[in-house]
C-alpha positions in Angstrom: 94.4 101.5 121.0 92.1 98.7 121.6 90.7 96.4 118.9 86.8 95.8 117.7 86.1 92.7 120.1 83.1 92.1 117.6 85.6 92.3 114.5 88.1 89.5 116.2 84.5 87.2 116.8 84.1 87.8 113.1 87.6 86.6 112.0 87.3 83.3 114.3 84.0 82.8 112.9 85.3 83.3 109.1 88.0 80.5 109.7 86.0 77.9 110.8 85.7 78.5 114.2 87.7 77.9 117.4 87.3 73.9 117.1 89.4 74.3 113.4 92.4 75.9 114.8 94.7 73.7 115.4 97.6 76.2 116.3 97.8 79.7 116.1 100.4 82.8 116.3 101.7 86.1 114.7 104.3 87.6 113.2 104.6 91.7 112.7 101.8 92.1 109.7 100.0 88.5 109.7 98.1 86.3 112.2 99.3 82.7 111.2 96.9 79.7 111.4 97.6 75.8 111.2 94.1 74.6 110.7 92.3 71.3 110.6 90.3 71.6 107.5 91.1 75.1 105.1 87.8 74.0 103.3 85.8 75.4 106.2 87.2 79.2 105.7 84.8 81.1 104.1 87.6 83.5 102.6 84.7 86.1 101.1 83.1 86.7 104.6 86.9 87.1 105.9 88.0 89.7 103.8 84.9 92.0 104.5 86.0 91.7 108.1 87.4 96.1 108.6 90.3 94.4 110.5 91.3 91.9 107.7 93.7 93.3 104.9 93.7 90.4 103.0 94.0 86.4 103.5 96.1 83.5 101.5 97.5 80.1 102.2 101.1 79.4 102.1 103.7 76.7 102.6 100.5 75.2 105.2 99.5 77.3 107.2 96.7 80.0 106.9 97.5 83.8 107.2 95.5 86.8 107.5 97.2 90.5 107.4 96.0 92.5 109.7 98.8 94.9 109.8 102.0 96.2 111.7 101.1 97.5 115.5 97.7 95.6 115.6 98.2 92.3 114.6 99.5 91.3 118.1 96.0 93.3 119.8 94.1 91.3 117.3 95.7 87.9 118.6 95.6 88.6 122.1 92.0 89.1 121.6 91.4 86.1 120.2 93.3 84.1 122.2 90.9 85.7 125.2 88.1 84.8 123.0 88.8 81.6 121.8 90.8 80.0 125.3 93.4 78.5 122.5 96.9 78.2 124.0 99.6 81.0 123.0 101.9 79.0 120.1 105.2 79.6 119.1 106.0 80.4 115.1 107.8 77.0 115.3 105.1 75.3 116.3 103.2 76.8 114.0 105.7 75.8 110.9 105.7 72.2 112.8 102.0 72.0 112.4 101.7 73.0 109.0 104.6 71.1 107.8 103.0 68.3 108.1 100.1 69.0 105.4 103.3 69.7 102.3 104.4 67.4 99.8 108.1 66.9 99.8 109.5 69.8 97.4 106.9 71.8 99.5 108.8 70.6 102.8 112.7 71.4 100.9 111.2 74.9 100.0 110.2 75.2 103.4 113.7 74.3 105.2 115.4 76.6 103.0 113.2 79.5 103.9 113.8 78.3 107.5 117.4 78.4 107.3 117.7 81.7 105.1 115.1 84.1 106.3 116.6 84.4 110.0 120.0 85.5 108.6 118.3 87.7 106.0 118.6 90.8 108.5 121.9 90.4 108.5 122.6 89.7 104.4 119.7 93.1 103.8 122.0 95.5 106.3 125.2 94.5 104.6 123.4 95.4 101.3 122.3 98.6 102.4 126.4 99.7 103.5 127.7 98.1 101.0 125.4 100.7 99.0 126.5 103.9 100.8 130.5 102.7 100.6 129.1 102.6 96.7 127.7 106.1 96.6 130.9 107.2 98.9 133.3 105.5 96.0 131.9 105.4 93.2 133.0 107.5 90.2 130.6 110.4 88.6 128.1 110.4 90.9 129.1 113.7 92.3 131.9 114.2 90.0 133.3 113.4 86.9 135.3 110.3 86.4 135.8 111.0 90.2 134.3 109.3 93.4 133.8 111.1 96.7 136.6 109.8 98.1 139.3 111.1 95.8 138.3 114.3 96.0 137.5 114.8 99.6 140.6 111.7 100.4 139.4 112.5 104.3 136.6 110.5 103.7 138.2 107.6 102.3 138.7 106.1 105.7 135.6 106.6 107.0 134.2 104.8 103.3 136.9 101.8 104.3 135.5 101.1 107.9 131.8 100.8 106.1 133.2 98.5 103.3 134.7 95.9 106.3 131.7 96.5 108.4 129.4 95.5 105.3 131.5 92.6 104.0 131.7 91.1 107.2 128.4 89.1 106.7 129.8 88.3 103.0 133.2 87.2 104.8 131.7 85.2 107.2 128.3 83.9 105.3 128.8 80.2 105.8 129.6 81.0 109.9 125.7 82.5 109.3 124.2 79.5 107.6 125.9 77.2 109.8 124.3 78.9 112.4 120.8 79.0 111.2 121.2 75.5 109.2 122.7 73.8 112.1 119.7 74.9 114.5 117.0 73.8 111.6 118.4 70.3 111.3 118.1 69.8 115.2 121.7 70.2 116.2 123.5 72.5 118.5 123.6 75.9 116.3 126.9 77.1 118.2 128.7 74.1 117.1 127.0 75.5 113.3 128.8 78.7 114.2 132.1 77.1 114.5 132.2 74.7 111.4 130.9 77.4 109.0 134.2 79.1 110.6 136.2 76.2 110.0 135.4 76.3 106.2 137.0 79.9 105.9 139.7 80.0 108.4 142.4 82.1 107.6 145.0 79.0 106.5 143.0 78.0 104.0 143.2 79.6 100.6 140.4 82.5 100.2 138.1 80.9 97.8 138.4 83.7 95.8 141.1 83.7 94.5 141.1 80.0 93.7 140.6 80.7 90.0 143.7 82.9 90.1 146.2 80.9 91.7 148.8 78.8 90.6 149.8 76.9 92.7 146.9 75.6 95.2 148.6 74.3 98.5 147.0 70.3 99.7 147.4 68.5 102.8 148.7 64.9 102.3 146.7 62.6 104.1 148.4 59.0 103.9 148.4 59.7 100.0 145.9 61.3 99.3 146.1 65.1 98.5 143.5 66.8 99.5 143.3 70.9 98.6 143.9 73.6 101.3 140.9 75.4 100.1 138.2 77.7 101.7 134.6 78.3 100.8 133.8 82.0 101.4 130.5 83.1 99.6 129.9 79.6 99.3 126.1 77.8 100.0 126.2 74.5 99.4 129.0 73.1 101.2 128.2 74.9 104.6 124.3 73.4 104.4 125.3 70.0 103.5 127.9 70.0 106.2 125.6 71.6 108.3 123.4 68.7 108.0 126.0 66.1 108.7 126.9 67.7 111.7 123.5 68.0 113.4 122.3 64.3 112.0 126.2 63.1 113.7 125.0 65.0 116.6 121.9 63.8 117.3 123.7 60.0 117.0 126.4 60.2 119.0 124.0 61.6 121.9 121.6 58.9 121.6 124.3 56.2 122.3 126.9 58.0 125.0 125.8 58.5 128.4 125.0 61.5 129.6 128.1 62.2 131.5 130.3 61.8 128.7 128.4 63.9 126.5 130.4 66.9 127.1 133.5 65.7 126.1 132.7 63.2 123.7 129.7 64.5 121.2 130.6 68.1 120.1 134.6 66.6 119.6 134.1 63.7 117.4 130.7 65.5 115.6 133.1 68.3 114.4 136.5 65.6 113.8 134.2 64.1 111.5 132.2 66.5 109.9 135.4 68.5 109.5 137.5 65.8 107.7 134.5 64.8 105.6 134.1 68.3 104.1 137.6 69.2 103.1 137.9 65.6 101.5 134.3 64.6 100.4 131.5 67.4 100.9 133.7 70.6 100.1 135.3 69.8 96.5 131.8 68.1 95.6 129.6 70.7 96.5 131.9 73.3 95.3 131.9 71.9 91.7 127.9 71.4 91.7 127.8 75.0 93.2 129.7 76.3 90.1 127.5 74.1 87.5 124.6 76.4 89.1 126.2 79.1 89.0 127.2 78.8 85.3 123.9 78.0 83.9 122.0 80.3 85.7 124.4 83.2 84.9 124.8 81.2 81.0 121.1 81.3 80.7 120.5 85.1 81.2 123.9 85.5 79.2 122.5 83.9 76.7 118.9 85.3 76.2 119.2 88.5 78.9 115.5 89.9 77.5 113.7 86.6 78.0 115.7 85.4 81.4 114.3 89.1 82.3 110.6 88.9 81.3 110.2 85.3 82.9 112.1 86.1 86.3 109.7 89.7 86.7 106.8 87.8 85.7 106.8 84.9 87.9 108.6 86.1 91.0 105.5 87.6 92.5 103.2 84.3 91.9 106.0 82.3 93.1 106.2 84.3 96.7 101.7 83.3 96.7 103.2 79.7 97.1 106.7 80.7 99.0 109.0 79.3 96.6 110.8 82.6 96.4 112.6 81.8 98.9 114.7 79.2 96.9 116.0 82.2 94.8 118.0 83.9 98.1 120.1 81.0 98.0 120.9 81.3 94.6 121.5 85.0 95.3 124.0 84.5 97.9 125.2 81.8 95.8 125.6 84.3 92.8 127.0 86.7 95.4 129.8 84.3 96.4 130.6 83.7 92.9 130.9 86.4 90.7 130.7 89.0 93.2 127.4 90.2 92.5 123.4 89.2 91.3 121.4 90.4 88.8 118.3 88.3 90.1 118.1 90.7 93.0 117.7 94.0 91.2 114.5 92.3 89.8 113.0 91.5 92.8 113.3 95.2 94.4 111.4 96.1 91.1 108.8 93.3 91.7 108.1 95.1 94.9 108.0 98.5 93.9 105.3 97.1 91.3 103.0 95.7 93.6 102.8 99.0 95.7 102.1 100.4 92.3 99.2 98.3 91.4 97.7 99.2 95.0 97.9 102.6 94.4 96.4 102.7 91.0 93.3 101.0 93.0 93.0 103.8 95.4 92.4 106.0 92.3 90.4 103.4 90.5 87.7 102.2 93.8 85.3 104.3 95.2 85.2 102.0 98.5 86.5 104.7 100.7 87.7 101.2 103.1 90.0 100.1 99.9 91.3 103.6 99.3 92.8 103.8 102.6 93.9 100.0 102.4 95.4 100.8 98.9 97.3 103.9 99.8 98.8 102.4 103.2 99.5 98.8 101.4 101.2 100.7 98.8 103.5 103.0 100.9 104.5 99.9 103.2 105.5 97.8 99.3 107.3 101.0 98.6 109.2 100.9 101.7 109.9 96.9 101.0 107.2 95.0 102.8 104.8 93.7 100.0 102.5 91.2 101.8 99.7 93.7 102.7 99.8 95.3 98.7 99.8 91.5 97.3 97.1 89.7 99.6 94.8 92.7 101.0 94.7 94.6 97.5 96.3 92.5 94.4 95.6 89.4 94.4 91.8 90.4 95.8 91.0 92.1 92.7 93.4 90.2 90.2 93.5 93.1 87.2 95.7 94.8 89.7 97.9 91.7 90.2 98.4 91.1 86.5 99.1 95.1 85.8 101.9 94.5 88.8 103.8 91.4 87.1 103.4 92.9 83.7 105.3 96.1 85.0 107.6 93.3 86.6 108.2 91.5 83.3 109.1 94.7 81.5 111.2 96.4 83.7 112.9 93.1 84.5 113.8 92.7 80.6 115.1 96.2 80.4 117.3 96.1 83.6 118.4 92.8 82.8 119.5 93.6 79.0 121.4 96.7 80.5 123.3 94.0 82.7 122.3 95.6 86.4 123.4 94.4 89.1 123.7 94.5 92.7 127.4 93.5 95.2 124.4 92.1 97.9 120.7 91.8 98.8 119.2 94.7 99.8 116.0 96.4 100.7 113.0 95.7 97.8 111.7 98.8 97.3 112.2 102.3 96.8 115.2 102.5 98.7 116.6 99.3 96.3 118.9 101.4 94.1 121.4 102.1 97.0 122.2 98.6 96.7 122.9 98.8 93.2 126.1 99.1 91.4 126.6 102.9 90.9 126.8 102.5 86.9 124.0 100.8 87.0 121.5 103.6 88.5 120.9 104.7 84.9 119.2 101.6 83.8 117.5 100.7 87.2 115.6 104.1 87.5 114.4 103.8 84.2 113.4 100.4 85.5 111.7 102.0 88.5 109.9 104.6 86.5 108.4 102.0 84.6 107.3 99.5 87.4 105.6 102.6 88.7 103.7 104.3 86.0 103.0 100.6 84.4 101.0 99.2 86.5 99.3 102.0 88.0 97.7 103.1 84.7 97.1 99.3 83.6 95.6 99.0 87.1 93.0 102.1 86.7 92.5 100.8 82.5 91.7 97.6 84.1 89.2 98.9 86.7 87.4 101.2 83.9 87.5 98.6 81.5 85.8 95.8 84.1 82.9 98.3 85.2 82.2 98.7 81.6 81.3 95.5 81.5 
């Protein structure tokens, strides 16, 4: 289906005009802008625009949801249109990255490095949940899993649980990967030291805090612990960063024709020793402080840690700062063996699609009631952005009714102690991902980011057209 030619003009127009666009590109729901001067969009004129679902600013560059299977029509149009060069998402990042301040920039790299191994972290989530519903006991029977009573299944349910914990097993191999390529190094040389940190001779990180005696290398002296760092964050990105800064040194000063069997050798030597003597045990230790006060904090005062975390997660993905909080997940993950941050965020979700679909009943815009309904089922299915920016956050009642529905639901799931073995998908499907014993709690949570801030949303609308 082709696109309203006049509609794209509009959306050019809206931002400032071909002469403001200083880069330009798309990803599956959003056109992405780096622009010379945001003070030139006229963001009221943009969201009348049929095509536009909705328009914020983020981490510096300029986005407009358009929506899944017409967003790439849209910007093929306009690069017709417009005779702007086709730009990569990289480029796009580079462009904008230039406009943050530095916590802005550190936010940024960490979404860089996390969201392209999210795929893999969300599928392991989603098997890990059906090896959950295939072992866990009374789900179908009492004080009984699957499993033991039909025990042919059992190896079927053990072949998912390996398949699933394999990106668990191997996490720092996946950040080393994406964090190596980020910092400007060779991300197959990332693959191998985030290997290095779990290889089978070391001992399994988790069961550090179990075992006696902890086997060291001597090294002229000094003993240094035979320990690995499975599940582990911090270690694996600050080696990561030594190894692609060594890298990029070491190729600047050997010639070209040693490169090959000079750069990669040394860069790994180096890196390797420094992070079983220096970067390991330090980052390991700071890892655990992190872990302890998050997991103290919530311990401590569960019903608050709950309210705050539901009620700021969804302003905190307007400025992109969520993504911080997947590191501390995976961290969490590595840990303890599960998060209860997670759980909260699926909720957060579920309550945005809400909200939207309390406008649909509350508008009589016939545009916004189909814009509701669809933004909503797409939030329920995990995908928030076109509920939050096209709906929401355009009429802001319906953004407070979702984070109040947030805040509660994340107190009661949180003082129930849910929790989830990985990161799954954030919406409706979310409870597979949860602990079995925990579905009580968490549907209960559900119910109520559901009916909260759809009726809040339509009391909201009656009570503003009142006034």
């Amino acid at each position: 289906m082709s696109v309203n030619k006049h509609s794209v003009e509009q959306i050019v127009k809206a931002i400032g005009g071909k002469e403001n666009i200083a880069a330009a590109t798309h990803c599956v729901t959003r056109l992405r802008f780096a622009l010379n001067d945001e003070s030139k969009v006229n963001k009221e004129e943009l969201e009348q625009i049929d095509l536009v679902k909705g328009a914020f600013s983020a981490n510096g560059q300029f986005q407009v949801v358009i929506g899944q299977g017409t967003v790439d029509k849209v910007y093929e149009e306009m690069v017709r249109q417009t005779g702007i060069g086709e730009s990569s998402k990289q480029e796009i990042k580079d462009a904008a990255a230039k406009k943050l301040n530095p916590i802005q920039r550190a936010v940024k790299t960490l979404a860089d490095i996390f969201i392209p191994i999210l795929p893999a972290i969300v599928t392991a989530g989603l098997l890990m949940g059906i090896n959950n519903v295939l072992t866990g006991q009374g789900i179908f029977f009492d004080k009984k899993s699957l499993v033991e009573v039909y025990p042919q299944w059992s190896d079927f349910a053990s072949i998912i649980n390996l398949i699933a914990n394999t990106a668990f097993t191997f996490l720092p191999a996946l950040i080393g990967w994406s964090a190596v390529k980020k910092f400007g190094g060779n991300p197959l040389l990332g693959i191998v030291l985030g290997l290095m940190l779990v290889h089978p001779d070391l001992l399994n990180a988790w069961a550090y805090g179990s075992t006696k005696e902890i086997p060291t290398w001597n090294l002229f002296g000094l003993e240094i612990q035979k320990v690995g760092y499975q599940g582990q964050v911090l270690p694996v990105l600050v080696a990561s960063y030594v190894l692609a800064k060594l890298e990029i040194f070491l190729k600047r000063r050997i010639a070209d024709a040693f490169q090959l069997l000079l750069v990669a050798p040394i860069a790994l030597l180096i890196t390797g020793f420094l992070s079983f003597i220096v970067i390991g045990p330090i980052t390991f230790a700071i890892a655990n402080v992190i872990t302890d006060a998050v997991v103290g904090i919530f311990h401590a005062v569960p019903a608050l840690g709950g309210i705050i975390y539901g009620l700021l997660y969804a302003p905190l993905v307007i400025t992109g700062m969520h993504h911080t909080f997947l590191a501390v997940d995976l961290q969490l993950i590595g840990s303890t063996g599960s998060t209860f941050l997670w759980p909260m965020v699926a909720l957060s979700n579920i309550a945005q699609g809400a909200a939207a679909l309390g406008m649909m009943f509350a508008t009589r815009d016939e545009k916004l009631k189909g814009l509701s309904l669809t933004s909503a089922i797409s939030a329920f299915l995990g995908i928030t952005e076109p509920a939050m920016f096209g709906v929401n956050l355009r009429y802001r009642f319906a953004f407070i009714a979702a984070i109040i529905g947030s805040a509660i639901a994340g107190m009661l799931i949180t003082i129930n102690g849910v929790e989830a073995p990985s990161v799954g998908v954030g919406g409706l499907p979310a409870f597979l991902s949860i602990f079995p014993q925990n579905w009580g709690a968490f549907f209960v949570g559900m119910a109520i980011v559901l009916v909260v801030p759809f009726v809040l949303t339509i009391i909201f609308a009656k009570f503003k057209k009142s006034n």
